[in-house]
C-alpha positions in Angstrom: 59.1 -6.2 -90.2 55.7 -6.1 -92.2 56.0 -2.7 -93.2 60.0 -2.8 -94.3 59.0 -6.2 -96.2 55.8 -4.6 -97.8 58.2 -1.7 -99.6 60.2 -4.8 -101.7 58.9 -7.2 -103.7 60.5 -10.1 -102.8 58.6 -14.1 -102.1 57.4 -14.0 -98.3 56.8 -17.2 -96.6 54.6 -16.5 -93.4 54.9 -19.3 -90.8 52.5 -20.2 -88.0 50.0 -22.2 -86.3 46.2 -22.3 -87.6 44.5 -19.0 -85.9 47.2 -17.0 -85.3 46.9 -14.4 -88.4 48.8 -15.6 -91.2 46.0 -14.3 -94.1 46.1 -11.1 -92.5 49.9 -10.5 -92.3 49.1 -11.1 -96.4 47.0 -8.2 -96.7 48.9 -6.2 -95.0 52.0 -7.0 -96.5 50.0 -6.1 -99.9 48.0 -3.1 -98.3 51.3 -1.6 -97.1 52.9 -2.0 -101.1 53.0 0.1 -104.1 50.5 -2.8 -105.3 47.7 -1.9 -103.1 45.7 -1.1 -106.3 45.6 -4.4 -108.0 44.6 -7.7 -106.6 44.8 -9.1 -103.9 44.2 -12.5 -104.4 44.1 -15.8 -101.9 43.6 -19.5 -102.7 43.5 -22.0 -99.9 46.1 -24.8 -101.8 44.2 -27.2 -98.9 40.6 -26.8 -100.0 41.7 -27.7 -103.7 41.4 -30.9 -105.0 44.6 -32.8 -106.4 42.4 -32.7 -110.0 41.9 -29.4 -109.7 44.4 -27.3 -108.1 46.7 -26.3 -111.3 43.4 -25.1 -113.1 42.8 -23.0 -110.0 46.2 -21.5 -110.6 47.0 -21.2 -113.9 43.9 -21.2 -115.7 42.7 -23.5 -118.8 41.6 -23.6 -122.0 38.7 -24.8 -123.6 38.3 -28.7 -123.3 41.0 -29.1 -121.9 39.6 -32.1 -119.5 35.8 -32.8 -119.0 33.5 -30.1 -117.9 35.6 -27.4 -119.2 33.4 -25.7 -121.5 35.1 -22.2 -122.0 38.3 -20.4 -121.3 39.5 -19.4 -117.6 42.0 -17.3 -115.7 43.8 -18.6 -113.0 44.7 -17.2 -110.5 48.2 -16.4 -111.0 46.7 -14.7 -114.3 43.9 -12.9 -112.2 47.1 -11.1 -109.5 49.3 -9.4 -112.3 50.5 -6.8 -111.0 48.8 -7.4 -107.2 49.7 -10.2 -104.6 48.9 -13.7 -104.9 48.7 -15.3 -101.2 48.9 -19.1 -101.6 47.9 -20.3 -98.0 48.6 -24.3 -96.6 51.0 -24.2 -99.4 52.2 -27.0 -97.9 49.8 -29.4 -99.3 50.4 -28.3 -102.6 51.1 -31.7 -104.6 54.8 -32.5 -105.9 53.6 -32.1 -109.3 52.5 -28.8 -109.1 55.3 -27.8 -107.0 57.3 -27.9 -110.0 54.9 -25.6 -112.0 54.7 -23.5 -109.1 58.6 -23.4 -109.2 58.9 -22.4 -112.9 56.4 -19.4 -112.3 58.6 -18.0 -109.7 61.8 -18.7 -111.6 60.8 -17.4 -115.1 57.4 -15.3 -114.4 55.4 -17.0 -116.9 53.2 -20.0 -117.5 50.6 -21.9 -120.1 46.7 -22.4 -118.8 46.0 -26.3 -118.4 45.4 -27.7 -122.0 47.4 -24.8 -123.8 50.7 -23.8 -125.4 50.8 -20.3 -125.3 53.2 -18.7 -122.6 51.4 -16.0 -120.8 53.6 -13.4 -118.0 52.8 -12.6 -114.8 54.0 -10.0 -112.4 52.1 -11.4 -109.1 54.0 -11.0 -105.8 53.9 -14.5 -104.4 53.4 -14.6 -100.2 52.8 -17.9 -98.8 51.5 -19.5 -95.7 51.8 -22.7 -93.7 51.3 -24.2 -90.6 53.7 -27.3 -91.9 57.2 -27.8 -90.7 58.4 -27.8 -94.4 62.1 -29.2 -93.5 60.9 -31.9 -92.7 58.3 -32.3 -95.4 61.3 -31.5 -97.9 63.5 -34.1 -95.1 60.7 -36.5 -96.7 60.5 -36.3 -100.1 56.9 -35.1 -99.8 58.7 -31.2 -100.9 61.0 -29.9 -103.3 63.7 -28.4 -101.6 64.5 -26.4 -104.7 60.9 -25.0 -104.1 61.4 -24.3 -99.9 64.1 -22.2 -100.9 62.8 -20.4 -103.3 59.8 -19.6 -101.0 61.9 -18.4 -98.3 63.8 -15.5 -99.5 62.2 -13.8 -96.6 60.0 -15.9 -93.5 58.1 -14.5 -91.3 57.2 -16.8 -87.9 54.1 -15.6 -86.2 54.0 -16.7 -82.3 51.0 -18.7 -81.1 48.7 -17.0 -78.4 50.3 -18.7 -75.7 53.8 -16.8 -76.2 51.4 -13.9 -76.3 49.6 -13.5 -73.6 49.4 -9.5 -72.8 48.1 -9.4 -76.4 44.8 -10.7 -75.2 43.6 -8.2 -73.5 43.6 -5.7 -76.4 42.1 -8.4 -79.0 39.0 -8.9 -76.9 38.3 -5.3 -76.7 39.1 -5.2 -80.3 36.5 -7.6 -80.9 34.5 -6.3 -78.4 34.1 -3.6 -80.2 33.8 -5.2 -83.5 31.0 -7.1 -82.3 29.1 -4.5 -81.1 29.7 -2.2 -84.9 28.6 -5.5 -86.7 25.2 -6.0 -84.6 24.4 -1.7 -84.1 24.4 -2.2 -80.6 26.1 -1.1 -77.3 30.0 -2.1 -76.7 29.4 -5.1 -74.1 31.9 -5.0 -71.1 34.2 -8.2 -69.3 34.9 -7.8 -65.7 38.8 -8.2 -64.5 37.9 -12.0 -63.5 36.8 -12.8 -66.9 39.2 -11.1 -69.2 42.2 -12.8 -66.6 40.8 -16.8 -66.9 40.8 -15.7 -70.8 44.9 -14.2 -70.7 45.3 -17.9 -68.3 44.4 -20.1 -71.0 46.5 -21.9 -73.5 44.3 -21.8 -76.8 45.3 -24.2 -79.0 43.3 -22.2 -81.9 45.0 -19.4 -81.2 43.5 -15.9 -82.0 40.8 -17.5 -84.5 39.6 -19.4 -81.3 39.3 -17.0 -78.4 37.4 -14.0 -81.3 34.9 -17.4 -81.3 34.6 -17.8 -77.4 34.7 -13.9 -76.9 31.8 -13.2 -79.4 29.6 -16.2 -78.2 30.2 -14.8 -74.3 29.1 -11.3 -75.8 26.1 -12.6 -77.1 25.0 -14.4 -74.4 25.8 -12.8 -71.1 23.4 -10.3 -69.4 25.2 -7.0 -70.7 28.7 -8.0 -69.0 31.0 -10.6 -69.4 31.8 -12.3 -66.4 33.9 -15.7 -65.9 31.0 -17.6 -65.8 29.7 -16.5 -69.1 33.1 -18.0 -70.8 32.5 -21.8 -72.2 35.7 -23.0 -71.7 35.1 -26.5 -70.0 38.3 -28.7 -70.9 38.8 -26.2 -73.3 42.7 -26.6 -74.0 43.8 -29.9 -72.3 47.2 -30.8 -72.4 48.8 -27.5 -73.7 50.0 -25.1 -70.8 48.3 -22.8 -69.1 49.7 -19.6 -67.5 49.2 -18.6 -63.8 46.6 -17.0 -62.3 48.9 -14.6 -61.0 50.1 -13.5 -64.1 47.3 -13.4 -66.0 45.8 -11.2 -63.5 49.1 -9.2 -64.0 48.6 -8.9 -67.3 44.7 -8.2 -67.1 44.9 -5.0 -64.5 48.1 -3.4 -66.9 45.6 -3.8 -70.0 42.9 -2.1 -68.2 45.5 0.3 -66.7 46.6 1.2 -70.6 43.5 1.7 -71.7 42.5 3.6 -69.1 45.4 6.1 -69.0 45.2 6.1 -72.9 41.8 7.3 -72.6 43.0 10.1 -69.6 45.6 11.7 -71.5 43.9 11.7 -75.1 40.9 13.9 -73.1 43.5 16.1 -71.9 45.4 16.8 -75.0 48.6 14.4 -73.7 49.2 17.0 -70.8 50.6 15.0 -67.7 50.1 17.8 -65.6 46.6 17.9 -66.1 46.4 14.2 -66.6 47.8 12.9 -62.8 45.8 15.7 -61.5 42.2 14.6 -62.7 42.7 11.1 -61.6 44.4 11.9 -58.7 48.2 10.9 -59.2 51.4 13.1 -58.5 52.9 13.7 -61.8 56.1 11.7 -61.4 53.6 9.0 -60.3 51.9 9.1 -63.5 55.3 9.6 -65.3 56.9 6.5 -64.2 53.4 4.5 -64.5 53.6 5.8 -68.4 57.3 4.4 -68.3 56.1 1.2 -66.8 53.3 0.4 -69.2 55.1 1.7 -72.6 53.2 4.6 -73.4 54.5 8.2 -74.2 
């Protein structure tokens, strides 16, 4: 959906819990465009204060309002012609709501304290965590602005709807980890990578990179379940079975593993199932089974 989206250059609106990716669906939604030259720019509308969020968009003049002592882009000003991510955008005040609404309607806007119209040509994508309906439901949203925003949503799932994605983000971070410090790739055993596929994280991929890269750096060269600080991490949210995360755990490793197997033998299965020991339609239907070709 990310890469048909990216070719247009319609408003996104990326929906999800906090930690499950939203920024990066941004980038790639710009990376993946013909605007992947310009700007890519991000303000987080949540870390603005009230005073000062429409300066941080659109800019302002010269003594406009105390402590502005010269000219300055904004941000919608600074993405022409790149992608302007606007993340928590819903806890943008009303007030600028409107502005925000006028930009996307007419492409053009005046810096705080100024006159002069100035056009922009950012793609807008925005991100929140908020259910907007009923924020609009309210009065605390303009609907006029929800719809606007929406021309195209995009829901990302939390972790917990997700599981057999864990397996392949901890060796993704793994591996990350071990780039970032210049050493060795640190392992997890079976029993450590399942308890992490059983658990319900509430923060979502942000959460378990954190728990993954403080086990890394402080287990004994492998990561066992012991090495994972997870007491009364998650209460209340559900967690999945044992069973299947161990399920999920032993088909991750069984990808990766048989990933690994054919790439070394140039994606022959003959040659593949007889290295490791498989009859070929064994190995054929196990590829079936696990998705790969």
């Amino acid at each position: 959906t990310i890469a048909k989206v990216a070719e247009t250059d319609l408003t996104v609106l990326v929906r999800g819990e906090s930690g499950t990716g939203k920024e990066l669906v941004a980038q790639a939604l710009h990376h993946r465009s013909t605007r992947t030259r310009r700007p890519f720019v991000a303000v987080n509308c949540a870390a603005i204060s009230r005073e000062l969020v429409e300066s941080e968009l659109f800019g302002h003049e010269r003594g406009a309002f105390t402590g502005a002592d010269a000219r300055r882009q904004g941000k919608f000003e600074h993405a022409c012609g790149g992608s302007l991510f606007l993340d928590e955008i819903g806890d943008m005040p009303l007030t600028t709501q409107a502005k925000v609404l006028r930009v996307l309607q007419e492409r053009r806007f005046e810096r705080v304290g100024g006159n002069e119209p100035i056009e922009t040509d950012a793609r807008v994508i925005a991100a929140t965590h908020r259910d907007l309906e009923a924020e609009v439901a309210a009065g605390r949203w303009r609907e006029d602005l929800y719809y606007r925003l929406k021309v195209v949503t995009l829901t990302l799932p939390p972790l917990r709807e997700r599981r057999e994605d864990i397996p392949p983000l901890v060796d993704k971070f793994l591996s990350d980890l071990a780039e970032r410090l210049g050493r060795d790739k640190v392992a997890i055993t079976p029993g450590a990578l399942a308890r992490l596929v059983a658990q319900p994280w509430p923060g979502n991929v942000r959460e378990l990179r954190n728990v993954v890269e403080q086990a890394a750096v402080l287990c004994e060269g492998v990561i066992d379940a012991d090495d994972l600080l997870l007491d009364g991490h998650g209460a209340g949210a559900p967690a999945a079975s044992f069973a299947e995360a161990k399920r999920l755990a032993i088909a991750a490793f069984e990808r990766r593993y048989l990933t690994a197997a054919l790439a070394a033998h140039d994606g022959n299965v003959s040659r593949t199932a007889e290295a490791i020991g498989l009859a070929r339609q064994s190995l054929q239907q196990k590829l079936k089974d696990l998705g790969l070709r």
